[in-house]
DOVEXVEX-78925 format. One record per atom (N, C-alpha, C, O): residue number from 1; x, y, z. Coordinates in steps of 0.02 Angstrom, whole numbers, padded with zeros to 5 digits. Layout:
REM DOVEXVEX-78925
R     n     east    north       up
R   NUM        X        Y        Z
...
***
This chain:
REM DOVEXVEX-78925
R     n     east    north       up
R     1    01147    00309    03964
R     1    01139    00378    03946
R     1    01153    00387    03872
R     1    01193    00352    03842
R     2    01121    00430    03847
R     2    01120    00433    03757
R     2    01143    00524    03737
R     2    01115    00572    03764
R     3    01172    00527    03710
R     3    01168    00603    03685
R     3    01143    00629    03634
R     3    01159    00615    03577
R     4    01097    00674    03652
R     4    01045    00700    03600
R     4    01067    00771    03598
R     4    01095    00807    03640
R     5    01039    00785    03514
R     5    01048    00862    03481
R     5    00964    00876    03470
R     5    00922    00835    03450
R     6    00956    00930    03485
R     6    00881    00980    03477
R     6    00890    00986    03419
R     6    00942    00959    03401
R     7    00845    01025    03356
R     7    00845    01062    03306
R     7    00879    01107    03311
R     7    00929    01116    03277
R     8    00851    01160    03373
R     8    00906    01197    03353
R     8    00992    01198    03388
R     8    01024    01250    03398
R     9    01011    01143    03400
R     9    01085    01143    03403
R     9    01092    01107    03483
R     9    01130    01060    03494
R    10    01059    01134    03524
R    10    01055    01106    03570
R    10    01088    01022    03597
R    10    01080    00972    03563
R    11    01122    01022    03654
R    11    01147    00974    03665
R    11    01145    00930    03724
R    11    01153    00968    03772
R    12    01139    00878    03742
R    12    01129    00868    03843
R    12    01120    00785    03813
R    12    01112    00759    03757
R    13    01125    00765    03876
R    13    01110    00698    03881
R    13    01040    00666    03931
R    13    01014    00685    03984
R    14    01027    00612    03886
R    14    00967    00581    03928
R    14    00967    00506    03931
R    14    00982    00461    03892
R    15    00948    00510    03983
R    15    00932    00416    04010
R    15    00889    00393    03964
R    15    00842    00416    03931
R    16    00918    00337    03969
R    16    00871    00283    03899
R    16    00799    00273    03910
R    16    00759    00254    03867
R    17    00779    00292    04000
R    17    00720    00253    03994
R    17    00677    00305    04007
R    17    00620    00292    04026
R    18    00701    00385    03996
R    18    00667    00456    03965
R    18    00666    00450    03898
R    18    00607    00462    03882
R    19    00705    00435    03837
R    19    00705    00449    03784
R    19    00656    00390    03765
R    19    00611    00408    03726
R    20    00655    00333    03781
R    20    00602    00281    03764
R    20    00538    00321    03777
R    20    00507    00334    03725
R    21    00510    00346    03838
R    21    00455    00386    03837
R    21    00433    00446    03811
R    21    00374    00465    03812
R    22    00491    00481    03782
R    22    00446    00532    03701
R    22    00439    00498    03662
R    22    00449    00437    03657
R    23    00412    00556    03610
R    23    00377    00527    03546
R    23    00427    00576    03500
R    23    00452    00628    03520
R    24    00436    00549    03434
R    24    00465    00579    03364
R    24    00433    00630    03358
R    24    00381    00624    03391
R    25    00436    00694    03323
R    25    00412    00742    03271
R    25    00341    00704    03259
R    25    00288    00733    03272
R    26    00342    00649    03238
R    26    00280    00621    03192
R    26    00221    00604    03245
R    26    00161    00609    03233
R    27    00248    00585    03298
R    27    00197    00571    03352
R    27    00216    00479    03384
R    27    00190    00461    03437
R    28    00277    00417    03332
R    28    00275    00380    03339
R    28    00356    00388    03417
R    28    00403    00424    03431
R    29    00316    00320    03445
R    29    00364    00306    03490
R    29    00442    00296    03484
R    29    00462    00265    03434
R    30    00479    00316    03522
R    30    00560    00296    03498
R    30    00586    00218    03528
R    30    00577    00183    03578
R    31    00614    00217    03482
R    31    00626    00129    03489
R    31    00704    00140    03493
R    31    00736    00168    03449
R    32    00732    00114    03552
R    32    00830    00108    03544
R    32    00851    00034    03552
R    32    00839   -00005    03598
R    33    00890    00024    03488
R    33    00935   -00054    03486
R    33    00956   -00058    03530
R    33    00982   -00005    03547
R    34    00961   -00097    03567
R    34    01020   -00150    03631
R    34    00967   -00170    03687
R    34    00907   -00179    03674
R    35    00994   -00175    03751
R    35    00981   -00205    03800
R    35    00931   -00142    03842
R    35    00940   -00081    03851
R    36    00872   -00193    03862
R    36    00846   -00141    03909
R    36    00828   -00178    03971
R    36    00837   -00238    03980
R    37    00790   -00118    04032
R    37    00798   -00176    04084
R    37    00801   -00246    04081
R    37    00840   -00285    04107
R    38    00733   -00259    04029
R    38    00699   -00345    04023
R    38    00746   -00392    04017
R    38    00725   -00449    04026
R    39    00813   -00384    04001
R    39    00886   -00399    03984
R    39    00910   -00445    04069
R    39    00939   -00497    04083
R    40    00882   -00397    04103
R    40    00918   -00416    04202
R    40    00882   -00492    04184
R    40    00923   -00536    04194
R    41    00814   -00520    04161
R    41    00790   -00582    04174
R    41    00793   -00625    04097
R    41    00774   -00683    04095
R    42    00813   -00597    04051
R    42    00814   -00652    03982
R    42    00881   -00671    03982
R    42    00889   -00671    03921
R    43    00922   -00683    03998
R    43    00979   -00714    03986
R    43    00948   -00763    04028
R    43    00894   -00759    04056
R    44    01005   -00828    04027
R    44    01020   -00901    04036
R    44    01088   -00906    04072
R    44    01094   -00924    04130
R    45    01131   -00891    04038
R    45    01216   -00915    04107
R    45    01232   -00833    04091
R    45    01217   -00788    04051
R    46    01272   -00847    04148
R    46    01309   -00808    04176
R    46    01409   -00817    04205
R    46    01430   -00866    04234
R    47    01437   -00778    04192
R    47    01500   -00798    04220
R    47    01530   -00740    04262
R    47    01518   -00682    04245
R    48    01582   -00758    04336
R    48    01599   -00731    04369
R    48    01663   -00721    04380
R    48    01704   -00765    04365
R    49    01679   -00672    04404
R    49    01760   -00672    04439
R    49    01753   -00625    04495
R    49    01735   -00567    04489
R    50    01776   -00664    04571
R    50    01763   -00617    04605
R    50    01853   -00644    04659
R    50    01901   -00679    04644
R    51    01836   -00609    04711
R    51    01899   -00608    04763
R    51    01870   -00594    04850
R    51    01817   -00570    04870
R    52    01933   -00623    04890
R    52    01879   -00597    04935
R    52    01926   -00625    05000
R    52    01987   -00614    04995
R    53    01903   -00663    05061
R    53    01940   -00686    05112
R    53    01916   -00753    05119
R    53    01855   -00758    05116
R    54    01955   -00812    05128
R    54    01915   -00867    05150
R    54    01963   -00888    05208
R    54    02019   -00913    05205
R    55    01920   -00868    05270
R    55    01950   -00900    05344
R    55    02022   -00859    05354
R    55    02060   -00889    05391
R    56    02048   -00794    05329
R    56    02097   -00776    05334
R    56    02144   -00793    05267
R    56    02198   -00763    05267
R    57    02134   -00833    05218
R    57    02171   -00849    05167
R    57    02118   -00785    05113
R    57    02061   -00761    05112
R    58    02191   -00781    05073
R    58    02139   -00742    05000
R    58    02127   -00802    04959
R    58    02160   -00853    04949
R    59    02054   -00775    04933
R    59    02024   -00827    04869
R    59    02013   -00766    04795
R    59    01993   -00709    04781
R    60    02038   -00821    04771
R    60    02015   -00809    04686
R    60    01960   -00850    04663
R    60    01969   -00911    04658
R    61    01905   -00823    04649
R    61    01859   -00868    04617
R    61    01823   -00851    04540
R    61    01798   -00799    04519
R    62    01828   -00894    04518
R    62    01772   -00900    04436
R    62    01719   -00943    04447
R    62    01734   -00993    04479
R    63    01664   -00938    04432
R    63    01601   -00959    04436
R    63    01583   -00949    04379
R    63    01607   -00904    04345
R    64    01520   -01006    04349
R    64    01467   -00996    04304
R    64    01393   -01020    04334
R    64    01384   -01072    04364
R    65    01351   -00976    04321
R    65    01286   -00990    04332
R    65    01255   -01010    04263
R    65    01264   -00985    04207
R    66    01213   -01068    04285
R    66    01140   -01042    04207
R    66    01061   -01046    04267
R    66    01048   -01086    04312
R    67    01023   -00989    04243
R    67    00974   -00993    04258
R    67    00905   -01036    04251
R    67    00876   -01035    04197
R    68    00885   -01064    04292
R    68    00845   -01093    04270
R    68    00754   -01080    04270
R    68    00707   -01116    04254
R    69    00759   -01029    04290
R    69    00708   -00972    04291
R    69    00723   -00902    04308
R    69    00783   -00888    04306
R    70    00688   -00860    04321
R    70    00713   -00797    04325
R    70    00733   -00777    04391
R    70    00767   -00729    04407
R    71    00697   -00838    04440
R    71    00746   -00824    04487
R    71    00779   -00891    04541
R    71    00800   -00891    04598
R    72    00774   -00924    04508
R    72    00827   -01000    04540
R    72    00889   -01025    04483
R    72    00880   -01039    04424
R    73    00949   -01026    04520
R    73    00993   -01042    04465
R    73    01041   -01106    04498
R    73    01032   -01128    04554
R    74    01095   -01133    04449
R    74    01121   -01174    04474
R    74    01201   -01139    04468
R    74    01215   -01092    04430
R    75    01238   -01165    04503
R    75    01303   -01120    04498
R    75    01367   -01148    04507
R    75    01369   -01151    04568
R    76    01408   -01165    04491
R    76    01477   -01183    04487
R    76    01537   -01166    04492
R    76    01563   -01155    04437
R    77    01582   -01158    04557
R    77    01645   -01125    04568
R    77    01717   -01162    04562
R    77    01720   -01222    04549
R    78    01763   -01130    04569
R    78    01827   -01163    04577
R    78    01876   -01113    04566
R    78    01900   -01087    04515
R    79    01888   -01102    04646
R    79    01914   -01054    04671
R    79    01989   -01072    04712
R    79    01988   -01119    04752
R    80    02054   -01033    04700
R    80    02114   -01041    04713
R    80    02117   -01006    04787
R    80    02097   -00948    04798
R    81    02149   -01054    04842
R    81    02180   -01029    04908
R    81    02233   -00997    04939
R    81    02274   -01040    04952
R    82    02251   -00942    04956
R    82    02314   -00933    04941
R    82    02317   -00907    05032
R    82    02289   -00855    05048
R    83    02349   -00944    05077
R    83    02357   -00923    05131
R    83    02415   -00931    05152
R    83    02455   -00971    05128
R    84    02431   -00874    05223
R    84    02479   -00888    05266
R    84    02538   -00944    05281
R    84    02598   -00933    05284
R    85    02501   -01010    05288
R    85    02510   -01066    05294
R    85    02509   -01100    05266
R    85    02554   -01142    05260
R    86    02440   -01097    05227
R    86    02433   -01167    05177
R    86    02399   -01134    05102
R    86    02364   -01083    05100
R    87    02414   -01166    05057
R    87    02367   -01146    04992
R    87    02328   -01192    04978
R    87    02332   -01248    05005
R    88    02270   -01171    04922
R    88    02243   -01250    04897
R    88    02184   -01211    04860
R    88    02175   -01152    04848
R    89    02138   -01280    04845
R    89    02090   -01265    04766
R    89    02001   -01285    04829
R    89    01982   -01321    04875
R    90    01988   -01251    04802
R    90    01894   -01267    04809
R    90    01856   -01265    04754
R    90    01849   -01216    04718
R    91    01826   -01327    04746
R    91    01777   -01329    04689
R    91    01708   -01356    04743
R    91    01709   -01401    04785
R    92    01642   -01304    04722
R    92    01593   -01301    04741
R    92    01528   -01321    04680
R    92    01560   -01324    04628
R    93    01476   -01332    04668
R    93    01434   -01329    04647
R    93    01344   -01322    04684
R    93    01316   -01343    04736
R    94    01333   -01303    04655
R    94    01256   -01277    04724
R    94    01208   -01240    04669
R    94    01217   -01227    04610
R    95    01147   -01228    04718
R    95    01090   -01222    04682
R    95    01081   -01133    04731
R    95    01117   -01120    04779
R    96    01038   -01096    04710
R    96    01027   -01048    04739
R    96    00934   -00992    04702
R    96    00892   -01015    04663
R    97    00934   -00933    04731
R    97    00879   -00904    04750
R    97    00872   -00839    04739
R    97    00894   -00797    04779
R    98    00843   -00825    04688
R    98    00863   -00744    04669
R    98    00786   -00707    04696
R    98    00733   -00725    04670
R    99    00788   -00661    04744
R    99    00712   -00655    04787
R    99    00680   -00591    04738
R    99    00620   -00582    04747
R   100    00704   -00557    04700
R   100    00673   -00505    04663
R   100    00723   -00486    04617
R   100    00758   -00437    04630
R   101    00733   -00521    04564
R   101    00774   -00530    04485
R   101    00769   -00486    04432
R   101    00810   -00484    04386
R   102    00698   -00437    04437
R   102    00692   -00387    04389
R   102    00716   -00323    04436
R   102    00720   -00270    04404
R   103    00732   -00318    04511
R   103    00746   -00249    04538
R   103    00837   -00244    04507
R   103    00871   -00294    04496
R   104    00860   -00180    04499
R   104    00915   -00173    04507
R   104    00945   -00196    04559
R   104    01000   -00216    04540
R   105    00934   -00209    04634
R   105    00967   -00222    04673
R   105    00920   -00300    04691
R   105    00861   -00306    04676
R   106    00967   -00361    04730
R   106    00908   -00403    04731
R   106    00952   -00457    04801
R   106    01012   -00470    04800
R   107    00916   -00474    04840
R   107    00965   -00519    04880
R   107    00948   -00585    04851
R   107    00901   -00602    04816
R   108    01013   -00625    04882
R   108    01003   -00704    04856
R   108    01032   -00762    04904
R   108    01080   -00751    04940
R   109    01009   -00806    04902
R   109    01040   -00858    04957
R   109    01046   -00913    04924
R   109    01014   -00921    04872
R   110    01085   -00956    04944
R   110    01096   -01034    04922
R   110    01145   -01096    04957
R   110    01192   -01096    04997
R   111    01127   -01122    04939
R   111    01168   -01186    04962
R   111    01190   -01242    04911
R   111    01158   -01252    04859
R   112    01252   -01282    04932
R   112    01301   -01318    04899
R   112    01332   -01355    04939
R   112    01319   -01363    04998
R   113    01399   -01394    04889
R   113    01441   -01430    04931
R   113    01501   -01441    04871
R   113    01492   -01429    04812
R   114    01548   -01459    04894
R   114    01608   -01486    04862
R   114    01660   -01509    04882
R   114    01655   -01560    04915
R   115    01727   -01482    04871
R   115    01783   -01526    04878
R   115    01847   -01468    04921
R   115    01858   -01423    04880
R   116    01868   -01463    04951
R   116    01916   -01430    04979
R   116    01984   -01468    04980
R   116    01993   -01513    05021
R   117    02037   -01446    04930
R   117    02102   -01477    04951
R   117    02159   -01420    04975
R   117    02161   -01364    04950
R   118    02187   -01435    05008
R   118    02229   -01382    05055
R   118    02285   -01416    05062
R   118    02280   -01477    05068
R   119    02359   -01384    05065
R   119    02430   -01410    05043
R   119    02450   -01373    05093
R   119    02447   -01313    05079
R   120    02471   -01386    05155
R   120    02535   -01332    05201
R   120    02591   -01314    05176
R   120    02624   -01345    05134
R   121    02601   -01276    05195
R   121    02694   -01243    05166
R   121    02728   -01256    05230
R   121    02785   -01233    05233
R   122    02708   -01286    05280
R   122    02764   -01314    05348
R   122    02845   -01359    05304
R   122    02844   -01410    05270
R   123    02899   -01322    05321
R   123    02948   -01354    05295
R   123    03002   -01379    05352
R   123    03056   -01404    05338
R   124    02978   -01367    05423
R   124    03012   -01386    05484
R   124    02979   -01476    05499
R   124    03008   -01529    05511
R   125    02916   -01461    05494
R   125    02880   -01536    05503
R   125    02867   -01586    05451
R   125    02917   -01565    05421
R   126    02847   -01632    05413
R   126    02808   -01657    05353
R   126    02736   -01664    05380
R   126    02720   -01700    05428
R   127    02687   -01618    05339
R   127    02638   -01638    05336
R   127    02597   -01636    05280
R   127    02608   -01605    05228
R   128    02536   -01679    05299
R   128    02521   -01718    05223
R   128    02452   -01665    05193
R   128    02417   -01623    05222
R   129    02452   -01684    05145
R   129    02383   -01612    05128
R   129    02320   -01650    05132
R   129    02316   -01710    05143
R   130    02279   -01615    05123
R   130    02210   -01643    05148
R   130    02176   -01618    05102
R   130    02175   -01559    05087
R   131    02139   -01670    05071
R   131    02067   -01668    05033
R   131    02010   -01694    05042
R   131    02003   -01753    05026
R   132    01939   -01646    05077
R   132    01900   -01653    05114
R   132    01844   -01624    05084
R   132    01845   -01568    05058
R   133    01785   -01665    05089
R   133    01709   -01637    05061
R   133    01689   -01591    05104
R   133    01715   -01598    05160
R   134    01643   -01535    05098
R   134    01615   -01488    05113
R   134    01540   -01462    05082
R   134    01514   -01473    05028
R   135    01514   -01420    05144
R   135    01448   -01410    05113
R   135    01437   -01329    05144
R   135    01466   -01308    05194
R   136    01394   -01294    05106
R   136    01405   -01249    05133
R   136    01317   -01196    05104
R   136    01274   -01207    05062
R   137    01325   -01149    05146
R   137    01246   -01108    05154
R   137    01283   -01041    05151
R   137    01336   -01025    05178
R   138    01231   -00992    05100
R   138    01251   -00922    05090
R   138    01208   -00879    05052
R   138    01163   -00893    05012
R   139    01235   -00816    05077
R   139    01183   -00748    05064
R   139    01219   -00675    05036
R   139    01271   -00647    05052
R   140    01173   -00659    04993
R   140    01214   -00618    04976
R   140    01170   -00543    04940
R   140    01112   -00533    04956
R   141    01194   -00509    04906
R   141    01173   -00465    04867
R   141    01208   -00455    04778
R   141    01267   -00449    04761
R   142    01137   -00455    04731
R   142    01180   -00445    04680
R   142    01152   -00373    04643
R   142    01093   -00369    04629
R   143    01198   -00318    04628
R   143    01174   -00270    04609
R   143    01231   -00236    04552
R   143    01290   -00221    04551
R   144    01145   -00231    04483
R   144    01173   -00217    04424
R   144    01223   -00148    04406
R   144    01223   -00101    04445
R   145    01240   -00146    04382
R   145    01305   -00095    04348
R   145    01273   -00079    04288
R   145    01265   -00018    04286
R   146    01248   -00112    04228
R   146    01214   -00102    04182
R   146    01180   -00145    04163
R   146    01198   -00199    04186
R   147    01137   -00147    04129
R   147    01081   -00203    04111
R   147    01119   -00279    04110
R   147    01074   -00321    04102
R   148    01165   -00303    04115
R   148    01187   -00359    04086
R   148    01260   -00350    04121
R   148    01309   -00379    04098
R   149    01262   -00319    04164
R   149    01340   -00305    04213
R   149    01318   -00298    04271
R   149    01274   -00258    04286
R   150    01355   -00346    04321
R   150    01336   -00330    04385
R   150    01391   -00363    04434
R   150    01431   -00408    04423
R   151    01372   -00312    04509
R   151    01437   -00310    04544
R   151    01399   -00378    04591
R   151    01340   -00392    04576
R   152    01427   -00410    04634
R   152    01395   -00448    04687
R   152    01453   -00493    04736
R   152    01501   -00530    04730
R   153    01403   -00455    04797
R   153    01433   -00484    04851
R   153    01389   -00532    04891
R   153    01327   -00534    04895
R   154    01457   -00588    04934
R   154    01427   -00610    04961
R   154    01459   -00675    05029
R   154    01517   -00691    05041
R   155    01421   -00690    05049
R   155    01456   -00731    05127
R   155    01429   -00782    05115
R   155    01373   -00787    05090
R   156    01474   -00839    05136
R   156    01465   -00948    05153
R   156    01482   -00946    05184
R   156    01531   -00913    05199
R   157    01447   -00988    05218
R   157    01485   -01031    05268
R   157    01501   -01107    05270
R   157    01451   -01142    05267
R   158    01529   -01122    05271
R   158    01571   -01187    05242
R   158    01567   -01240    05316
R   158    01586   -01213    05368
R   159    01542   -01309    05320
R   159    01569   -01343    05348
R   159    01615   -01401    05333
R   159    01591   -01456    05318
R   160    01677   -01392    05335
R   160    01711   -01446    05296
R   160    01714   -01515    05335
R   160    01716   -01508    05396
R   161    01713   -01575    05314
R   161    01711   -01642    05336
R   161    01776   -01670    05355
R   161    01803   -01709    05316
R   162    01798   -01658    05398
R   162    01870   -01694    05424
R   162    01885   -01762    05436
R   162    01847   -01783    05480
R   163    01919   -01798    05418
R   163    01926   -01865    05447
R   163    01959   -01884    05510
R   163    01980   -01938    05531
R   164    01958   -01821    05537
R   164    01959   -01821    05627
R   164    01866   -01794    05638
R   164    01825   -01769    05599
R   165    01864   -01815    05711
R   165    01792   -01790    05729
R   165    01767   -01737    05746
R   165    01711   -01725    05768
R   166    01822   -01696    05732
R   166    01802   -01632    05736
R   166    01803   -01583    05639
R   166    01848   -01568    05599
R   167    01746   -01576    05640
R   167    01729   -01545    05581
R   167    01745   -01475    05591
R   167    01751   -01446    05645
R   168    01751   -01445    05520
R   168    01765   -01366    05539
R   168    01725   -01308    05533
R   168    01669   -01332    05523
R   169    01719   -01248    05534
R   169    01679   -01218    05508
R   169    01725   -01175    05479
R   169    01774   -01157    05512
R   170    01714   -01151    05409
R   170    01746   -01086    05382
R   170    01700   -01036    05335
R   170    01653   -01054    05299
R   171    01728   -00958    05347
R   171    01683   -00900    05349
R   171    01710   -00889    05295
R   171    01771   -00887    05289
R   172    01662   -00877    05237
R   172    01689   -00852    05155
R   172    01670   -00783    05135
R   172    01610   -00781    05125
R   173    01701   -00725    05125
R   173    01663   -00644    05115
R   173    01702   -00665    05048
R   173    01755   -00696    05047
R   174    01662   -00641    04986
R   174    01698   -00628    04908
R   174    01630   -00551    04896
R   174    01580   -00532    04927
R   175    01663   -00530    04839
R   175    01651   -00484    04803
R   175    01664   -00488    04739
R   175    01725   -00493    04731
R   176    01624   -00489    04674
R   176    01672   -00506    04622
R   176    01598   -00458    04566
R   176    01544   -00429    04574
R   177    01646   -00479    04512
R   177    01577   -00458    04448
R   177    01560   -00513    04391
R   177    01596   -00559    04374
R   178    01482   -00493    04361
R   178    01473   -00548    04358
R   178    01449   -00530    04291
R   178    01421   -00475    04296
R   179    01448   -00559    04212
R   179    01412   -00544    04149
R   179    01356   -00598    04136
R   179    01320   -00595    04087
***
């Protein structure tokens, strides 16, 4: 939103992408410095901070994306565990799917894998912590705040690789923002 004065004194505000469509006194088009939509698809990386639940534990996560078109990117996490029981670190890396990159609002899906290490806080028993590969599939929504700001949510699902035969499944909801 921009704030404009009339000639005669007049005052109000207008959206950037009304004032782009008058014309000057002279008849020439108005041109405004900074970011306009075309901005949602010319950038290259991106960085995140979001929060959220993983399996009942809270997560902290930072992510960086770089795009590698306007709408497939590659993406990189490493995100802190902080649960009930046990804490620990996840580092992910994965590829993903941006289905309509110039809308303000746009869904996205992807898939990855990485590393899950997890530490118990049991101080009655000794037990040993576990560091286990994982892979994981997810969907989400990312929707802009301003040309180059945006909020995004989204759900994984994680199968982690146990060195017992029973593998696990864990449910990831985050929310975070992203520049």
């Amino acid at each position: 939103w921009i704030k404009v004065r009339t000639d005669r004194e007049n005052e109000g505000w207008v959206h950037r992408t009304q004032l782009e469509r008058t014309l000057t006194g002279d008849g020439a088009e108005v041109r405004l410095a900074g970011p306009g939509a075309d901005a949602r698809t010319l950038h290259r990386w991106e960085a995140s901070l979001g929060a959220g639940d993983f399996d009942g534990a809270d997560v902290v996560t930072v992510s960086v994306s770089y795009l590698l078109s306007e709408s497939l990117f590659v993406r990189t996490d490493v995100s802190q565990l902080l649960g009930e029981y046990s804490n620990g670190w996840l580092g992910t890396a994965g590829i993903g799917h941006i289905f309509m990159p110039q809308r303000r609002i746009s869904p996205f899906v992807a898939i990855g894998g990485g590393v899950v290490y997890v530490e118990p806080k049991a101080t009655l028993v000794r037990t040993s912590d576990r560091t286990n590969g994982t892979a994981y599939a997810g969907a989400g929504l990312r929707g802009y705040l301003t040309n180059r700001f945006l909020l995004q949510a989204q759900y994984r699902q994680f199968l982690v690789f146990t060195d017992t035969n029973d593998n696990e499944v864990i449910n990831e909801w985050t929310v975070g923002f992203t520049h």
